[in-house]
C-alpha positions as CSV (number, residue, x, y, z in Angstrom):
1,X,0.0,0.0,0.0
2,X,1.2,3.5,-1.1
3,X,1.9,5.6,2.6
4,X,2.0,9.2,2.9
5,X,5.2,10.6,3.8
6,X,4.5,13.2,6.8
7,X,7.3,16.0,6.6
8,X,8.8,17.2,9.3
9,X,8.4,21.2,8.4
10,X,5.6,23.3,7.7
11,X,3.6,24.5,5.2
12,X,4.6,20.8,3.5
13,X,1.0,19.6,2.1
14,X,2.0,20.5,-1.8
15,X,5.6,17.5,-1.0
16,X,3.1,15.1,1.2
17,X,2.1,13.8,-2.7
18,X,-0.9,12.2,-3.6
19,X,-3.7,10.8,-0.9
20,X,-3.1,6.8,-0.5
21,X,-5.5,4.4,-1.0
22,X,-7.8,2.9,2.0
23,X,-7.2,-0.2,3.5
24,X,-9.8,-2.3,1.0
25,X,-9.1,-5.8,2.8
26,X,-10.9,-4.4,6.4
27,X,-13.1,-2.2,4.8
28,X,-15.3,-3.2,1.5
29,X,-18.0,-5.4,1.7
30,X,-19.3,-6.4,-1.4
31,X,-19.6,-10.4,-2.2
32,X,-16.0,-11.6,-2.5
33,X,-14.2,-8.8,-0.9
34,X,-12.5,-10.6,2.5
35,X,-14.3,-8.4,4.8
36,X,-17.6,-8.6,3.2
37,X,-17.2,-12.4,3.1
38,X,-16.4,-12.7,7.3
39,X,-19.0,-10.5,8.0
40,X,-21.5,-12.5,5.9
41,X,-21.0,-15.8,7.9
42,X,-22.9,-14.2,10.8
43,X,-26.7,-12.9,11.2
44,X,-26.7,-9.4,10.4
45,X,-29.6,-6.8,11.4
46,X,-31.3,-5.3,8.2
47,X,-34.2,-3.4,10.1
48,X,-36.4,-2.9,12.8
49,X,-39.3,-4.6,13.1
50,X,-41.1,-1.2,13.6
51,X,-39.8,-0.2,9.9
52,X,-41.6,-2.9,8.3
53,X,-45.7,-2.0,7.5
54,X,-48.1,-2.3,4.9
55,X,-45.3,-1.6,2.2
56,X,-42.3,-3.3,1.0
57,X,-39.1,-1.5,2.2
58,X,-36.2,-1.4,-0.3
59,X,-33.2,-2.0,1.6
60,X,-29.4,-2.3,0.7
61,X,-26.7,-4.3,2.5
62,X,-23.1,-5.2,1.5
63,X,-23.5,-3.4,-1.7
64,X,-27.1,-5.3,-2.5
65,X,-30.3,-4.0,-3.5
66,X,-32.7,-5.9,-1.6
67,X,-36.5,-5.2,-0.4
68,X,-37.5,-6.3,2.9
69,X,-41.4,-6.8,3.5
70,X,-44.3,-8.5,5.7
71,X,-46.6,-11.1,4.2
72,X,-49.9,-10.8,5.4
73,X,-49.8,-13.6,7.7
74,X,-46.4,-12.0,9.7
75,X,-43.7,-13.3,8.3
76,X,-40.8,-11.3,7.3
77,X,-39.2,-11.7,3.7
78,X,-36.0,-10.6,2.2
79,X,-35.3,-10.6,-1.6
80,X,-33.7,-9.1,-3.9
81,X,-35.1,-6.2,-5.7
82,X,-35.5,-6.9,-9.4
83,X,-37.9,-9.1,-10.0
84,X,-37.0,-13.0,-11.5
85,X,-39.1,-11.8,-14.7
86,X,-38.4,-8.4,-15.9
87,X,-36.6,-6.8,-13.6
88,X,-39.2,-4.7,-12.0
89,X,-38.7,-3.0,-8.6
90,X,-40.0,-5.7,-6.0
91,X,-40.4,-2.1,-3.7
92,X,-43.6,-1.8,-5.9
93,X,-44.7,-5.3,-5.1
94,X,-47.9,-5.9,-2.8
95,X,-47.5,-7.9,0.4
96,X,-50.4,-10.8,0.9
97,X,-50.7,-13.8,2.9
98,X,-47.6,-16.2,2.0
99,X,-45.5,-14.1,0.0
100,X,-44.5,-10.5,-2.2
101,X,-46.5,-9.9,-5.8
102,X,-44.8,-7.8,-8.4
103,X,-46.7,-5.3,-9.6
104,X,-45.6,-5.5,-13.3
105,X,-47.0,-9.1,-14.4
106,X,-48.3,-10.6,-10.8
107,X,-45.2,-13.3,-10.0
108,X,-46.1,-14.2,-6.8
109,X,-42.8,-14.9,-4.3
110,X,-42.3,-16.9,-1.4
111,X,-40.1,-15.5,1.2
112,X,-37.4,-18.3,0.5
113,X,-38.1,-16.9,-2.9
114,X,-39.7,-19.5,-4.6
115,X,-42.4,-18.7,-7.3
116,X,-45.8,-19.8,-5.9
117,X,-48.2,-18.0,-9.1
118,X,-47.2,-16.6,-12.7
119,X,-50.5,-16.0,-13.6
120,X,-49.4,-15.0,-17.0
121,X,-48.7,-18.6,-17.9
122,X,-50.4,-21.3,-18.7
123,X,-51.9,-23.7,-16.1
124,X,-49.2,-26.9,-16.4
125,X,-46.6,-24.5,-17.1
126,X,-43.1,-26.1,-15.0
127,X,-41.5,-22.2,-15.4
128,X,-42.0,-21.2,-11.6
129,X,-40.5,-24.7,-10.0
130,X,-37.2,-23.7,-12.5
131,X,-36.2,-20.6,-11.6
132,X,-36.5,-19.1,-8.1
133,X,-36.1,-15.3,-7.1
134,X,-33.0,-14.3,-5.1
135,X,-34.0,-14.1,-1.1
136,X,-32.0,-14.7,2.2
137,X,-33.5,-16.4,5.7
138,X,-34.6,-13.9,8.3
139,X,-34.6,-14.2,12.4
140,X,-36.6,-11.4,14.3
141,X,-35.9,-11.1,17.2
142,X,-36.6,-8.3,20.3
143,X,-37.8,-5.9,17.6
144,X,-34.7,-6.4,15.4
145,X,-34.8,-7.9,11.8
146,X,-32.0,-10.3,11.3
147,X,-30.4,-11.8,8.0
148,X,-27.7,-14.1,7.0
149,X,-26.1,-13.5,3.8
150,X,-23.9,-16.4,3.5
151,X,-23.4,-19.9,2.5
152,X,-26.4,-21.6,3.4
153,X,-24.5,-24.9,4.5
154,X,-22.5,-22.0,6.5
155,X,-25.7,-20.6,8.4
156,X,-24.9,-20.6,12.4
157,X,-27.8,-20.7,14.8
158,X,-28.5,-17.3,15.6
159,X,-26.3,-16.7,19.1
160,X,-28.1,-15.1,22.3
161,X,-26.0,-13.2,24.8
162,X,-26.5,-13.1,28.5
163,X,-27.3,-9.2,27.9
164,X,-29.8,-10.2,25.7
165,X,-32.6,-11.7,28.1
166,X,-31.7,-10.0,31.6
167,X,-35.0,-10.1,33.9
168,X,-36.1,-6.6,34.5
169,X,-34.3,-5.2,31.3
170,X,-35.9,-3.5,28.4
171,X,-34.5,-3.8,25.3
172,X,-35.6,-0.8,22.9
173,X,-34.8,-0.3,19.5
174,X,-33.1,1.9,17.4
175,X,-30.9,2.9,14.4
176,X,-28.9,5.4,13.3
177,X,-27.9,5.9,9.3
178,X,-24.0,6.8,8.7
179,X,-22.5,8.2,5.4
180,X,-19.3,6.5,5.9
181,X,-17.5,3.2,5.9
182,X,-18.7,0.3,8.7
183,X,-15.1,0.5,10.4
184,X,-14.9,4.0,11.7
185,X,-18.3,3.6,12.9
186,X,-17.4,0.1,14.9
187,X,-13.9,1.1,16.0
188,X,-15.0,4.1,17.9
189,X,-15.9,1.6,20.7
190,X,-12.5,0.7,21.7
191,X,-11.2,4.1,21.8
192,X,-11.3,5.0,25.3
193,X,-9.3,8.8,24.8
194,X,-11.7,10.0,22.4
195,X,-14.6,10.2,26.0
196,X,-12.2,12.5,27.8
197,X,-11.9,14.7,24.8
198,X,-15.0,14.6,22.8
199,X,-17.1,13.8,25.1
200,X,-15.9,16.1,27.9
201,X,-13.1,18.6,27.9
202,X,-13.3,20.1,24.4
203,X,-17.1,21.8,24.2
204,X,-19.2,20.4,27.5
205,X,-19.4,17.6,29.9
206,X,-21.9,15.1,27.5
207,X,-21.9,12.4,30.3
208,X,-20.6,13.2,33.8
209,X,-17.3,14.9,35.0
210,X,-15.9,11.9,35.8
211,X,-15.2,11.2,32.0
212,X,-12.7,14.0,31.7
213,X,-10.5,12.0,33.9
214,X,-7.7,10.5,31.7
215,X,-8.0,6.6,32.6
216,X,-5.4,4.0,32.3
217,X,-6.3,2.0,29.4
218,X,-5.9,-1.5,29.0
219,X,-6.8,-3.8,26.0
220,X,-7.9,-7.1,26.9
221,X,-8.9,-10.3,24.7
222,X,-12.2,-12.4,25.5
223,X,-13.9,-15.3,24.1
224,X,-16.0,-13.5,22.2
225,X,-13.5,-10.5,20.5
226,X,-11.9,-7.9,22.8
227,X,-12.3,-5.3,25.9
228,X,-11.0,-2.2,26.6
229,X,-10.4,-1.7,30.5
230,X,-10.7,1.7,31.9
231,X,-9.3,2.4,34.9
232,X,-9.5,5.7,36.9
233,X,-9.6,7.6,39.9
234,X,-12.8,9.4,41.0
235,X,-12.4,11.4,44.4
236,X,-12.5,7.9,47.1
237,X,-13.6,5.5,44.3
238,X,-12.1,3.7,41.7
239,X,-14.1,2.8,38.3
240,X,-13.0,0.5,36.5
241,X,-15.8,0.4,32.9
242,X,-14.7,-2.4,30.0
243,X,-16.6,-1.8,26.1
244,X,-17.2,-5.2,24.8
245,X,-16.0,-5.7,21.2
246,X,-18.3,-9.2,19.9
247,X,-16.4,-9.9,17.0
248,X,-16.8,-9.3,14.1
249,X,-19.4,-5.8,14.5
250,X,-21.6,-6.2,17.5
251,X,-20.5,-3.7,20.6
252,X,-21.7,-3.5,24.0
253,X,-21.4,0.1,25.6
254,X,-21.3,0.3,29.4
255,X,-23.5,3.0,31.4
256,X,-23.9,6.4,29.5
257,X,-24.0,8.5,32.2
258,X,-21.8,6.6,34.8
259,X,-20.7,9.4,37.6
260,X,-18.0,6.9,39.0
261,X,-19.4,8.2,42.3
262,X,-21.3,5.2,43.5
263,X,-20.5,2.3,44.3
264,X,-21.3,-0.7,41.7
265,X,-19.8,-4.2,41.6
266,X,-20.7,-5.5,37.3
267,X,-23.1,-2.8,36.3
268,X,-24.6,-4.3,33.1
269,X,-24.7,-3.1,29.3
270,X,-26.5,0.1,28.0
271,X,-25.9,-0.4,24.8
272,X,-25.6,-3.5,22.3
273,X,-25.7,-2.2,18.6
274,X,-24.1,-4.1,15.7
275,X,-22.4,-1.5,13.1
276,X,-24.5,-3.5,9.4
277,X,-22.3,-2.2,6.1
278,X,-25.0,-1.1,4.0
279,X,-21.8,-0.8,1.2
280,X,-18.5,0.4,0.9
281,X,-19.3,4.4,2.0
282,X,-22.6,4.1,4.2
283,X,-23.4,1.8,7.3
284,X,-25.7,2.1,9.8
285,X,-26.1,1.3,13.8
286,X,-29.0,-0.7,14.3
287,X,-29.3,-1.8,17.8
288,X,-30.6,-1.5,21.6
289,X,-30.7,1.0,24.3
290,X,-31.1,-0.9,27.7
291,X,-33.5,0.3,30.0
292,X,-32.9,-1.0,33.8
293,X,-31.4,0.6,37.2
294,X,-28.1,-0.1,36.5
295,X,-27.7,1.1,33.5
296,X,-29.4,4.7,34.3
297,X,-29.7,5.6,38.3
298,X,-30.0,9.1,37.6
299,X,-33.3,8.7,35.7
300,X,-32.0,10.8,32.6
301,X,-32.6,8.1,29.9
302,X,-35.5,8.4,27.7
303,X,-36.8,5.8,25.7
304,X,-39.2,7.5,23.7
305,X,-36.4,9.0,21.9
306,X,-35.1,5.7,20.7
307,X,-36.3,4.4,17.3
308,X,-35.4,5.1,13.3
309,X,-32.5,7.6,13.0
310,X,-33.0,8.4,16.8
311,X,-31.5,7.9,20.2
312,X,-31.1,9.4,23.7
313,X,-28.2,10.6,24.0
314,X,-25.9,13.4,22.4
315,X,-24.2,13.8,19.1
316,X,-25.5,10.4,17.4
317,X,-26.8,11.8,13.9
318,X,-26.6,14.6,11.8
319,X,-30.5,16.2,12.5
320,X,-28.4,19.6,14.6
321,X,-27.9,22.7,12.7
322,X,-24.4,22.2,11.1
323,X,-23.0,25.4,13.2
324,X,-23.8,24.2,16.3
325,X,-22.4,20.6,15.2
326,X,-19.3,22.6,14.4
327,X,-19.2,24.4,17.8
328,X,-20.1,21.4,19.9
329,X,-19.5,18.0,18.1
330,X,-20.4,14.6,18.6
331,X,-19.6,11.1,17.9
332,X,-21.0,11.2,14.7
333,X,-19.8,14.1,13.2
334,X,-16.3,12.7,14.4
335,X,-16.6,9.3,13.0
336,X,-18.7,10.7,9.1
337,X,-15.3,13.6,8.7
338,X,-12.5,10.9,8.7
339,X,-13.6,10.4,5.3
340,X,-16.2,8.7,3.7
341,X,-13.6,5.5,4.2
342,X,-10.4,5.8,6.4
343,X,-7.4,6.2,5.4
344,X,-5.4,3.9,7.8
345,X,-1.9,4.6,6.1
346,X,-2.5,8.6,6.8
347,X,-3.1,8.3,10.3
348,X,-0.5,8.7,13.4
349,X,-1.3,5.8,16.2
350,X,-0.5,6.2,19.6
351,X,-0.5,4.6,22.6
352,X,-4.3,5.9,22.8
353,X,-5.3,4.1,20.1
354,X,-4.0,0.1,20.8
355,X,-7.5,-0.9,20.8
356,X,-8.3,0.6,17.6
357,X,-5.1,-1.5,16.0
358,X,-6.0,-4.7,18.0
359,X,-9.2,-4.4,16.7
360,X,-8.0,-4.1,13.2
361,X,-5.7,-7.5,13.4
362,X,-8.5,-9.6,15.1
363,X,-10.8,-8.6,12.1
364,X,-7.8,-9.2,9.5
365,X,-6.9,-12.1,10.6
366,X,-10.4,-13.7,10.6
367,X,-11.4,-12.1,7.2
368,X,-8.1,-13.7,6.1
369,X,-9.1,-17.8,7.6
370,X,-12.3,-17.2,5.5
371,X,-10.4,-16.3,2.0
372,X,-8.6,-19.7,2.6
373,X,-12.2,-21.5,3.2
374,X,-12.0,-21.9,6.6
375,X,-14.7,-21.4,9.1
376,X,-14.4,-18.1,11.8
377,X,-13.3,-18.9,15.6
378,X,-16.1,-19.9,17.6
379,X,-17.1,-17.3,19.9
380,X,-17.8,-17.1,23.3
381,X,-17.9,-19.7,26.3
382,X,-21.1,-22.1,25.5
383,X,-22.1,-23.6,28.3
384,X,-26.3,-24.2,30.0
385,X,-27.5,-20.7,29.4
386,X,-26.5,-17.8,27.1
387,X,-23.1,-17.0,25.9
388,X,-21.2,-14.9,28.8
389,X,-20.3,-11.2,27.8
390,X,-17.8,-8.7,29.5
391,X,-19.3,-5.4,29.3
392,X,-19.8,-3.5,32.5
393,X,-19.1,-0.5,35.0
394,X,-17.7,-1.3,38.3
395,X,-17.2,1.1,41.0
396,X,-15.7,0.5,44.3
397,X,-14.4,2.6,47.9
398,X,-10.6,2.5,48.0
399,X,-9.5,5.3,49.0
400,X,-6.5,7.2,48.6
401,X,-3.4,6.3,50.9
402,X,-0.9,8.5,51.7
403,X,2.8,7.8,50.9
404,X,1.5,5.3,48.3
405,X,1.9,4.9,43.9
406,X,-1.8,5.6,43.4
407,X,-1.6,5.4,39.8
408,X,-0.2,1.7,40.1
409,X,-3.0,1.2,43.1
410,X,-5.6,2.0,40.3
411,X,-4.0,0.4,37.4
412,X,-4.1,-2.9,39.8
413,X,-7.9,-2.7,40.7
414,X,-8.5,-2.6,36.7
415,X,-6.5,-5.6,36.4
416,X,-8.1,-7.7,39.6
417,X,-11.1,-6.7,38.2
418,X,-10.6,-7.6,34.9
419,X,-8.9,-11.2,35.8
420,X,-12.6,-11.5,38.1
421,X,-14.9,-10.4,35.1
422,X,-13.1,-12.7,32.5
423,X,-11.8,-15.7,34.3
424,X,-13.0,-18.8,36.5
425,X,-14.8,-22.1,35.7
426,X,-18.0,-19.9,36.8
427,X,-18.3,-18.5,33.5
428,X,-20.2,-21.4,31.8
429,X,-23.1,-21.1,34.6
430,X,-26.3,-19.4,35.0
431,X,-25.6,-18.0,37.9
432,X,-22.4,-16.2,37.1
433,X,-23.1,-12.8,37.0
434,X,-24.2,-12.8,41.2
435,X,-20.6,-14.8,41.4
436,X,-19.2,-11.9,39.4
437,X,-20.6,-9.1,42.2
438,X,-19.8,-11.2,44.8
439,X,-16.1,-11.6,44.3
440,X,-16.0,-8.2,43.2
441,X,-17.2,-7.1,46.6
442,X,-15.1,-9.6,48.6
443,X,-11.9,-8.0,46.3
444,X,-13.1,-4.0,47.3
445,X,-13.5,-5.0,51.0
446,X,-9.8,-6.8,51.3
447,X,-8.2,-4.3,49.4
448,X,-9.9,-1.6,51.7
449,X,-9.0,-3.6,54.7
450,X,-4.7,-3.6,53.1
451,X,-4.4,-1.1,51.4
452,X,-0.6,-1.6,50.4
């Protein structure tokens, strides 16, 4: 790949040459390209359920034309948007009771795509058991429209997380449209700095003061992709918060508006969202907010703001006057101005941004066993329940101690933490999260009790 040369002088941008190319192998999509083919061995949300009504929806992902629609009798259908016979726009189609009828000449498709009527033809006409009309299996699930877009002797059962079915947790909907590439989107989760900046010291506290706080930083693999591991100092507490990377695009986002003032032994997820490539330049965050006492003690969460291009918190689309994104920016007007795709050989790494390049070499080097025809790594530890995930906000009392390294005091409460959260034959049962609090506790209270 072709680098740009950064001179050391100023005034230099006329020398730095021509702009290099992006880094196509992490991030295009389309059938055949080695990202597009990982990301396709797993189920992918198209939509939410609350998108699909009377009318077909036309839809794109991975660089497809697709239209998404709801027979009659409820059941979701995914196919691809020319119709079998002339190419007519299936988006024109009317939804009945067992399939999608194209407007132009009446084919009438199944949702696996098989032609149940062409009424132009004649009665023992074999032309619709020949030919079938492009279409890909669906899973709904909590509000969410899934698809798989792979092999079919590839398709994995569709995987169910521990965050997923929490008692007392509401799982809400939402999605938010990006005109950029799928990786800056995704990658933004395991980069820690960009909170205390962004989201604090350069325009207005967006969260809590306690964000400002530059944290150690540690970078952590799981069975199921990768942490980060924030640890920090907060007046008499230590928080310690870990953003769940489920490989290859699903996050998990800790507490929004964690204070780091209370103590919290494996506060739960606030966010799960999976970053869907719609094609090479646009992608969109189709998720849920959480909705439970953990995850918002403050009351300030709002669920009625969660839905299509919409969500409860700051600086997630584009709908604020461009001025006032300008003065005070968010997330996404961060992530949309690196270009509508990245371009990895122009940027300048530090030691801030090891998650971001771990990241980038777990997706590689998966994308990289599919080109070969191998299957992906299994994920997760499978054991009677769902698959255990690492997301969370911990906060505990341990004060400050005079005369000690407090930096190194905090640095090892993120790692005893960590080592608690990710380790122990406990993982694999149903009752491990209480196990979870309970040795978190039993750690603050000894480590109170020496502090040295």
């Amino acid at each position: 790949m072709e680098r740009k040369v950064f001179l050391r002088k100023p005034y230099a941008a006329y020398e730095r040459g021509r702009t290099p190319a992006e880094d196509a192998e992490l991030t295009h999509v389309e059938q055949g390209a080695p990202m597009g083919e990982y990301l396709r061995r797993y189920w992918q949300p198209v939509a939410l359920s609350a998108e699909l009504g009377e009318l077909p929806l036309p839809v794109r992902m991975f660089g497809e034309d697709l239209v998404l629609f709801r027979t009659r009798s409820g059941k979701p259908g995914l196919l691809e948007k020319h119709c079998a016979h002339r190419g007519a726009s299936l988006e024109f189609g009317i939804c009945e009771d067992e399939g999608l009828r194209c407007c132009y000449h009446g084919w009438l498709f199944g949702v696996d795509g098989t032609i149940l009527e062409t009424p132009g033809e004649p009665a023992d006409s074999r032309l619709r058991h020949n030919i079938c009309q492009g279409a890909y299996p669906l899973h709904e699930y909590q509000g969410i429209v899934f698809g798989y877009f792979g092999p079919a002797d590839r398709k994995p059962e569709f995987p169910v997380y521990d965050s997923f079915e929490r008692e007392g947790d509401r799982l809400v909907p939402y999605c938010i449209t990006y005109p950029c590439n799928w990786l800056q989107v995704h990658e933004n989760v395991m980069d820690p700095a960009h909170a205390v900046f962004l989201h604090t010291r350069i325009s207005f506290t967006q969260f809590s003061e306690a964000w400002g706080e530059l944290p150690d930083m540690a970078f952590v693999p799981t069975p199921t992709g990768m942490i980060y591991v924030t640890s920090r100092r907060w007046q008499d507490k230590v928080w310690v918060r870990s953003n769940d990377i489920l490989l290859p695009n699903l996050a998990q986002v800790g507490h929004i508006w964690e204070e780091g003032a209370h103590e919290k032994a494996f506060g739960r997820v606030a966010i799960t969202r999976w970053t869907t490539p719609i094609d090479n330049t646009t992608c969109r965050i189709i998720g849920w907010r959480h909705f439970h006492p953990d995850a918002d003690p403050r009351g300030i969460a709002d669920e009625t703001q969660c839905g299509v291009e919409s969500v409860d918190f700051f600086g997630q689309n584009g709908a604020r006057d461009y001025a006032e994104r300008q003065r005070i920016p968010g997330d996404y007007d961060a992530m949309v101005s690196q270009r509508r795709i990245a371009v990895h050989a122009m940027e300048s790494l530090t030691r801030c941004d090891r998650g971001v390049a771990m990241l980038r070499q777990s997706l590689r080097r998966e994308a990289r066993r599919v080109a070969q025809g191998e299957d992906p790594v299994p994920l997760g530890v499978h054991g009677p329940g769902p698959i255990p995930t690492y997301c969370h906000d911990t906060v505990v009392s341990i004060p400050v101690v005079e005369g000690t390294d407090d930096a190194a005091v905090v640095r090892d409460v993120g790692a005893a933490i960590t080592r608690i959260v990710l380790e122990g034959d406990y993982h694999a049962l149903p009752e491990r999260e209480a196990i979870v609090r309970e040795r978190i506790a039993a750690f603050a209270e000894s480590r109170r009790l020496t502090p040295a």
